[in-house]
C-alpha positions in Angstrom: 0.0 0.0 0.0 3.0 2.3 0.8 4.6 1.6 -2.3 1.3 2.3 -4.0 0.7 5.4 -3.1 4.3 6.4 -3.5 4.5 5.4 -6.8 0.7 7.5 -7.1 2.9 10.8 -5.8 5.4 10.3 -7.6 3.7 10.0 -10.9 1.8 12.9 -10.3 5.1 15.1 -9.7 6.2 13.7 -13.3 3.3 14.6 -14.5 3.3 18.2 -13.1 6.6 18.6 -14.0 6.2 17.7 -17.6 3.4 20.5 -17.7 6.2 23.1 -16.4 8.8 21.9 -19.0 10.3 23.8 -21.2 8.8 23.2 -24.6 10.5 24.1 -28.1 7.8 26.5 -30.4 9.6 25.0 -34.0 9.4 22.3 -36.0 9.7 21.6 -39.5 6.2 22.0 -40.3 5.8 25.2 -37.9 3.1 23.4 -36.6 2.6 25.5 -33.3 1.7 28.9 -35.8 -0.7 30.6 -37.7 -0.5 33.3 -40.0 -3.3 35.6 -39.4 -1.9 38.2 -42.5 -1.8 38.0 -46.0 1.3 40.2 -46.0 4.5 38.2 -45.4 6.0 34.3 -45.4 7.5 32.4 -42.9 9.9 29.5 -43.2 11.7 26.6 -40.9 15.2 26.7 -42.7 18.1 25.0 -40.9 16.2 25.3 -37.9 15.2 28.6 -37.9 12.3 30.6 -38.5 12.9 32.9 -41.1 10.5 36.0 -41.9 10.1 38.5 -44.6 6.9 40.6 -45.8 5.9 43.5 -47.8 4.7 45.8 -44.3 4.3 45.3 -41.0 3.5 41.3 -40.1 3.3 39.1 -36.9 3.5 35.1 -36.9 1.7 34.2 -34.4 1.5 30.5 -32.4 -1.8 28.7 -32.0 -1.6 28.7 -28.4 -2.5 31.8 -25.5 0.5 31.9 -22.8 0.0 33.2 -19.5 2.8 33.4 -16.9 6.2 32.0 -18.7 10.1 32.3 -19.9 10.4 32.8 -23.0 13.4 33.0 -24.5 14.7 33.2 -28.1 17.6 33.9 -30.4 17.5 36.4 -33.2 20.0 37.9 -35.8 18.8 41.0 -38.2 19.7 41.4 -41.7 22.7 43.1 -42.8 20.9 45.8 -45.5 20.4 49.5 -46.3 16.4 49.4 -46.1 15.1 50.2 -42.7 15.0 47.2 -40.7 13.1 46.2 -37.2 11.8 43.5 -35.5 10.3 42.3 -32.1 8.5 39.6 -30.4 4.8 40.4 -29.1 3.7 38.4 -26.0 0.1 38.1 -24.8 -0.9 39.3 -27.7 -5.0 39.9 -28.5 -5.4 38.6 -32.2 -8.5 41.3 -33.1 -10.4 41.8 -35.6 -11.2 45.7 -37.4 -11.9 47.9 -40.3 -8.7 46.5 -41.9 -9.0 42.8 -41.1 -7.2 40.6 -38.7 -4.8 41.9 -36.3 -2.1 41.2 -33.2 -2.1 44.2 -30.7 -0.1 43.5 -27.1 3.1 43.9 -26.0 6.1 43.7 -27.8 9.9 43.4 -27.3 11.5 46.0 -29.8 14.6 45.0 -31.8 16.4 48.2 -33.0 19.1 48.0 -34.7 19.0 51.6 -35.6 21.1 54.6 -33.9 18.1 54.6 -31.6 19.4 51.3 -29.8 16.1 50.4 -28.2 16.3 46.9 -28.6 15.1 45.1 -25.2 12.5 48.3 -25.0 8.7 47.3 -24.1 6.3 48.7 -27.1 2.6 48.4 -27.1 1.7 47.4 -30.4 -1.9 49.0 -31.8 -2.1 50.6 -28.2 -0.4 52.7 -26.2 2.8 52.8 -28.2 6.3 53.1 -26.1 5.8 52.1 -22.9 10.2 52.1 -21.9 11.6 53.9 -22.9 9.1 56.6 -22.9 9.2 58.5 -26.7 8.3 62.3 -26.3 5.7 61.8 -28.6 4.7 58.2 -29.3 3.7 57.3 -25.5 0.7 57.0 -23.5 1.1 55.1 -20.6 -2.5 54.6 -18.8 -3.3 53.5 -15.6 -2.7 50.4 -16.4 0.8 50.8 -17.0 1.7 50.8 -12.9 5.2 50.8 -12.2 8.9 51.2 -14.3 11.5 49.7 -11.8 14.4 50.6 -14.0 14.6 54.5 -14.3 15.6 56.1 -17.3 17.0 54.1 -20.6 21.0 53.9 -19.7 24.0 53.7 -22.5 24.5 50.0 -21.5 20.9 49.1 -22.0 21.3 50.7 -25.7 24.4 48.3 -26.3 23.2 45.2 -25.1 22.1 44.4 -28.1 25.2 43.7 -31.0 24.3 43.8 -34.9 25.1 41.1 -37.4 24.9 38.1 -34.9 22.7 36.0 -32.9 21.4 38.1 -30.0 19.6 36.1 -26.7 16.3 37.7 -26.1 14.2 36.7 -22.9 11.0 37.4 -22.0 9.3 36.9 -18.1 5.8 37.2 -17.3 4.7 36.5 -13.9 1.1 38.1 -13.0 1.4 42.0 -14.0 5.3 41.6 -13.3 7.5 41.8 -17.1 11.0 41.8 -17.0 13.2 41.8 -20.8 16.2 40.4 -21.3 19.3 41.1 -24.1 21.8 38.9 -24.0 21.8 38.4 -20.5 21.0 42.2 -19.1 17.9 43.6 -17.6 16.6 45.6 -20.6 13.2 46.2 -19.2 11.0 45.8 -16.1 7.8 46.9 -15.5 4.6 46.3 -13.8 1.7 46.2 -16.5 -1.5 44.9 -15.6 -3.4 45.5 -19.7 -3.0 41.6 -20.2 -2.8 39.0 -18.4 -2.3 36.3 -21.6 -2.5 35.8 -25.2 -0.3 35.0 -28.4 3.4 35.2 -29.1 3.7 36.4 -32.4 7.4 37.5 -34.2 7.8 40.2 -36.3 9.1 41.6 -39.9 8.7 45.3 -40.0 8.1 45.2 -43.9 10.5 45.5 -47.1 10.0 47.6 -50.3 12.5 45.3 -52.2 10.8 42.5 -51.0 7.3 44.3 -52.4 8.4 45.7 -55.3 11.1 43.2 -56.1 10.7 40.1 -54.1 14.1 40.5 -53.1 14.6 38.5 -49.7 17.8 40.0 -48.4 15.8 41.8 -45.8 15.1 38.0 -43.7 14.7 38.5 -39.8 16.2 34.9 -38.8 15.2 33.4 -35.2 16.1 30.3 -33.7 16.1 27.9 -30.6 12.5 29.5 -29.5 11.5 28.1 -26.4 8.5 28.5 -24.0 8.8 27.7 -19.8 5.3 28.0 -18.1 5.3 29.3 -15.0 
């Protein structure tokens, strides 16, 4: 009977445990998305998920995430167009005069002189929530607490061009915290959402519009998802 019902425990913790795993978002098929646009393509190539499109575009996963690490790799392209990225987490897939869409928080990658990569945008919302823009922010009551003061010179060069780059993500109840390559890029208390959709981005390409030309790909890899 002991045994039994040690075995029984034990089981259970296995079975807990699996739920809290971390869990790998590719695969070959990119089975765990959905494209909700018509404006760009996404591909599993060498094990990456690799991203172009005419304008502005989230890939979106299947699945809503509540509290979780997530954590991802990413490298931008080397090219003269105008080139951004991000990651949106609990994102609200919506629909509107223009069709689908993916609002929600996002992790900015900007590789521009800017060098707000590992800032906290709100996408179709409230715009720059850190760091604040003098003209493209408003924060709302929701937005509670910044823990981190104001954007430093090391938080602008965490972030190095023209390789892979470690972005991770942690959302425990209204806490957020952003990670690039190790530093604490961002942390907030937020309490707008409190799950949705990841979704990566591809700011948009005129070559690739007008041209088709694909040098403009936003490559990620090893994207993985920890529920907390």
């Amino acid at each position: 009977m002991r045994y039994s019902t040690f075995f029984s425990l034990f089981a259970a913790l296995l079975m807990l445990n699996g739920c809290t795993s971390t869990q790998p978002l590719l695969d070959e098929t990119l089975s765990n998305f959905d494209n909700v646009y018509n404006d760009g393509e996404a591909h599993f190539v060498d094990g990456e998920l690799q991203l172009i499109a005419e304008k502005n575009w989230f890939f979106s996963t299947r699945k809503i995430y509540e509290d979780f690490v997530l954590e991802a790799e990413v490298m931008m392209p080397d090219t003269s167009e105008y080139s951004n990225s991000g990651i949106i987490f609990r994102g609200q897939i919506i629909e509107t005069d223009k069709g689908t869409q993916i609002i929600g928080y996002q992790v900015d990658i900007d590789p521009s002189d800017r060098k707000w990569t590992g800032g906290l945008y709100d996408q179709g919302r409230r715009k720059w929530l850190y760091p604040q823009h003098s003209t493209h922010s408003h924060p709302d009551e929701d937005f509670v607490t910044n823990y981190l003061g104001e954007w430093t010179i090391e938080q602008g060069e965490a972030y190095n061009h023209l390789t892979w780059n470690k972005i991770k993500v942690v959302c425990k109840g209204s806490d957020i915290k952003i990670f690039i390559n190790g530093l604490l890029t961002t942390h907030v208390k937020d309490t707008k959402d409190s799950k949705g959709v990841i979704a990566f981005q591809h700011h948009g390409s005129k070559a690739y519009r007008e041209d088709r030309d694909k040098s403009n790909i936003v490559r990620f890899r090893d994207i993985t998802i920890t529920p907390l």
